[in-house]
VEXZARO-469681 format. One record per residue (C-alpha): residue in one letter; x, y, z. Coordinates in steps of 0.001 Angstrom, whole numbers, plus 500000, padded with zeros to 6 digits. Each point is the difference from the previous one (the first is absolute). Example, Ala and Ser with C-alpha at 12.3 -4.5 7.8 and 13.67 -1.06 7.14 Angstrom:
VEXZARO-469681
A512300495500507800;S501370503440499340;
//
This chain:
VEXZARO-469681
X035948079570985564;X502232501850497576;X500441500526496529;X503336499861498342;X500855500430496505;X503105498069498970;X500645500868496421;X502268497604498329;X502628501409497405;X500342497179497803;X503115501096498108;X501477496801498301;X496353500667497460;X498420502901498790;X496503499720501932;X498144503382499735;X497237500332502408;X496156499913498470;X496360500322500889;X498436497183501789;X498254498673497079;X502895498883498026;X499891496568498836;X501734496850501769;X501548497963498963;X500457495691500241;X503393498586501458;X501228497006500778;X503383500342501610;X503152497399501070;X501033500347503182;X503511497705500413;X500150498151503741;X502729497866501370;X499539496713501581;X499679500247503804;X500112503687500009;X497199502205501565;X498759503147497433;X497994502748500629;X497864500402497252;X497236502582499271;X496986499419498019;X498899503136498417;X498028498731496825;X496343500013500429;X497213497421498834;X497765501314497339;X497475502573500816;X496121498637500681;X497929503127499809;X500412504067499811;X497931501859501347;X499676504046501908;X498965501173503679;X496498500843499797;X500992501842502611;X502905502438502005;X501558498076502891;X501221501433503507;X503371499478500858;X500193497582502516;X496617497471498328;X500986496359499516;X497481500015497254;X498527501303497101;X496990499947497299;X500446499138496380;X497639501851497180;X497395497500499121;X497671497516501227;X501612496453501917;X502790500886498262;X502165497120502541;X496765497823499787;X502433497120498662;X502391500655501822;X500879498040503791;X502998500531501830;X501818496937502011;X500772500642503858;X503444500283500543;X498677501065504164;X502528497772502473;X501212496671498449;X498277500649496963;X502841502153498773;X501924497234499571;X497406497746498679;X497413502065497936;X497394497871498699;X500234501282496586;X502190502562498173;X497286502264500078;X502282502778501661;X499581503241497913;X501845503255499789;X498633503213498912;X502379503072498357;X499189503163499189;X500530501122496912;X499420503680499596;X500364503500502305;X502239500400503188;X500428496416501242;X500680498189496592;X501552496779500145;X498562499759503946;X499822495840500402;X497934498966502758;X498784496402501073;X496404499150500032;X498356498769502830;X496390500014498719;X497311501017497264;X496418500994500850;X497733501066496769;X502008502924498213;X502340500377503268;X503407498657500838;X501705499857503388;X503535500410500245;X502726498632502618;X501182502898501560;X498695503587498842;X499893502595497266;X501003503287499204;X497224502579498864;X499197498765496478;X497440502388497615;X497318499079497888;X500276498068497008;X503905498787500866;X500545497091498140;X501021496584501248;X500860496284498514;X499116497222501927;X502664496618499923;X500539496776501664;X503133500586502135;X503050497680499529;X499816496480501921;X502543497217500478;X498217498235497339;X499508503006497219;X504106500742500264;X500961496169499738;X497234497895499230;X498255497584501556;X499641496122499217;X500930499486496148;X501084503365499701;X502480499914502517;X503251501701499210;X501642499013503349;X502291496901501156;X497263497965502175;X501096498157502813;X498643498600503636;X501438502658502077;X502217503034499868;X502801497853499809;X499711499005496436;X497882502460498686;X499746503557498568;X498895502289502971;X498074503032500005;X499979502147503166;X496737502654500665;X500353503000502407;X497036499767501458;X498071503252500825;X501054499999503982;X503979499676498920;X500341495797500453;X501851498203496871;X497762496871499117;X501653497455497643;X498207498420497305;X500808496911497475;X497981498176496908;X499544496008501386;X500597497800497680;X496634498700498882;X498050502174502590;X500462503753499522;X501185502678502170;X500862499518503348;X501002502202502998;X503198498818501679;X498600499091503300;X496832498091497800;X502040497917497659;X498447496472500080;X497797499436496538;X496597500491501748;X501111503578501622;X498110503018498942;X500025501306496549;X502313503420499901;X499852500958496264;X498021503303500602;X502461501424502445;X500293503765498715;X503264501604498506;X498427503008499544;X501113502067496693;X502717502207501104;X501789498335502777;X501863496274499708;X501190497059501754;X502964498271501003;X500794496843497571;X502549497141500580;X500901498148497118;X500381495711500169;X502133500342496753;X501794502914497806;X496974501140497746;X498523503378499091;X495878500840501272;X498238502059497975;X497958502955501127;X497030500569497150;X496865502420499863;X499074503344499410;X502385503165500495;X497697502777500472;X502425503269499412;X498669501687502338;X500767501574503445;X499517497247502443;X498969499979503557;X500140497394502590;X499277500301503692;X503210499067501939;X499523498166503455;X501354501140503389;X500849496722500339;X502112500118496890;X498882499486496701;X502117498208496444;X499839502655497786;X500521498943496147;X502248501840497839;X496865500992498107;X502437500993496655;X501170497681496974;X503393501351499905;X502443500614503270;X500318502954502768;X502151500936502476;X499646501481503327;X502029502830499047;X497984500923496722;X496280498724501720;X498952503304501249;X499437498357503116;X502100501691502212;X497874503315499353;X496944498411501437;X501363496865502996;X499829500957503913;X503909500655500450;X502045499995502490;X503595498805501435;X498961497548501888;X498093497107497769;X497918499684503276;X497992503093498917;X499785499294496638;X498400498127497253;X502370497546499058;X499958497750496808;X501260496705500535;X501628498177496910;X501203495677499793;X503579500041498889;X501582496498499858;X497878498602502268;X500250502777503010;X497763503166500276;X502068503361499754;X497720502890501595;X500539503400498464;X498049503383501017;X500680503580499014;X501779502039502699;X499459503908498466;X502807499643497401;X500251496818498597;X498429496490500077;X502123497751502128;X500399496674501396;X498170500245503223;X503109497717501701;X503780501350498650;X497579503427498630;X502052498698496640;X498623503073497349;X497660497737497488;X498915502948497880;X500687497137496944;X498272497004501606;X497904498611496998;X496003498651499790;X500409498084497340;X496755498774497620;X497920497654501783;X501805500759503055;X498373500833504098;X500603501287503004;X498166500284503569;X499609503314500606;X498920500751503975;X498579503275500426;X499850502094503028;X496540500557499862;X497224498304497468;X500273501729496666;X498797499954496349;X503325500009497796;X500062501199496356;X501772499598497172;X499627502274496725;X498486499114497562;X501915498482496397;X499643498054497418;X502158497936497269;X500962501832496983;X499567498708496581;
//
């Protein structure tokens, strides 16, 4: 696994970087969708924060766990399977994440798979953490937390895909699953539409990657939740991975700071490539020494924009931990 740093110059605001304990901050913003159109959108707000705590302990890199200061510190805490079909039907929305909030690997997200007493298990691994690094613990983002669920709804309902909003999941071995609110019965999975199928609201969009959303009619979603200002860190799949835009204002590839830190190379073969929607049609772009190009026509697309609220699927080489530098709004 590698570690990249992908530091975003955000140069249509003035967004100094700061400390990992500055303040977030609440938003609740549009994003405008056309009827019939497919969008990739990221969701990079997080639900509120449930406890803070510090390692009673250093970790070893490479540990897919570690131990909180204090007694049954997780004692109220149970997380849902999301092991085989469960990850697209978790029995509740008790699916957690866990970021670090001070030393080396601030803004480090990683899924929880399970708490034990003052310890927490991790998908995946760590890096080497020290004593007393601090750490908030959240409910990650589900189907149901980003557009409701039941009376809360924000989506058109419908009996199938056909006539109905559609969200599409990339699940964690790289297959798109496509999800819609019944009308009168909740969420449904594509292939498990009828009114008795199994219950999907607590499918995870984890904070800092996205989805793919189809609109029935012209409208505008909105993303809402916390917007930590802070360096953020999400673990990207081999299998590809929808990485949020994880700013409030827009970037582009030229201006990212990505190209310092992507596997590059001519071919798009053997190198990462980012993979952006455009009018309904995916345009693949990778970074071939010099300049980010289309990976077909090798069009230069230094200026290609990531717009707020906006996603792309970003397939790796190798499994990798991406970052993004920490900012925050200013005032």
């Amino acid at each position: 696994m590698k570690i990249r740093n992908l530091i975003l110059v955000l140069s249509a605001l003035t967004l100094p970087l700061q400390a990992a304990d500055v303040g977030t901050a609440y938003l609740n913003l549009p994003i405008a969708v056309k009827a019939g159109e497919t969008k990739l959108v990221g969701v990079f707000l997080a639900r509120p924060a449930l406890l803070k705590g510090e390692l009673g302990s250093a970790v070893t890199a490479g540990d897919s766990s570690f131990t909180a200061y204090g007694s049954n510190v997780f004692s109220s805490y149970t997380a849902a399977s999301e092991a085989s079909t469960a990850e697209l039907a978790p029995a509740s929305d008790n699916l957690y994440v866990v970021e670090f909030t001070s030393g080396p690997s601030t803004g480090l997200i990683k899924q929880v798979s399970s708490f034990s007493g003052s310890t927490i298990t991790v998908k995946g691994t760590l890096p080497a953490l020290t004593d007393k690094t601090q750490f908030i613990l959240r409910k990650d983002n589900t189907l149901a937390s980003v557009f409701g669920n039941g009376s809360t709804i924000t989506l058109a309902t419908g009996t199938s895909t056909a006539n109905a909003d559609v969200v599409t999941v990339l699940t964690s071995s790289g297959l798109f699953k496509r999800f819609f609110y019944r009308t009168g019965s909740g969420w449904r999975l594509e292939t498990d539409r009828l009114a008795g199928g199994a219950d999907r609201a607590n499918v995870r969009i984890s904070v800092g990657t996205g989805i793919l959303f189809k609109t029935y009619t012209n409208k505008n979603i909105y993303l809402s939740g916390e917007y930590r200002g802070t360096r953020s860190l999400i673990t990207i799949n081999e299998a590809g991975t929808i990485v949020a835009n994880p700013y409030p204002v827009a970037v582009t590839l030229g201006d990212s700071g990505l190209s310092s830190y992507l596997t590059k190379d001519v071919s798009s073969a053997n190198a990462d490539t980012l993979k952006f929607l455009d009018s309904g049609s995916y345009v693949t772009y990778h970074h071939n020494g010099t300049d980010f190009v289309q990976s077909i026509g090798g069009a230069v697309s230094n200026t290609r924009p990531l717009r707020v609220g906006d996603a792309f699927i970003l397939t790796p080489q190798v499994s990798e931990t991406v970052a993004f530098a920490p900012q925050v709004i200013t005032k």
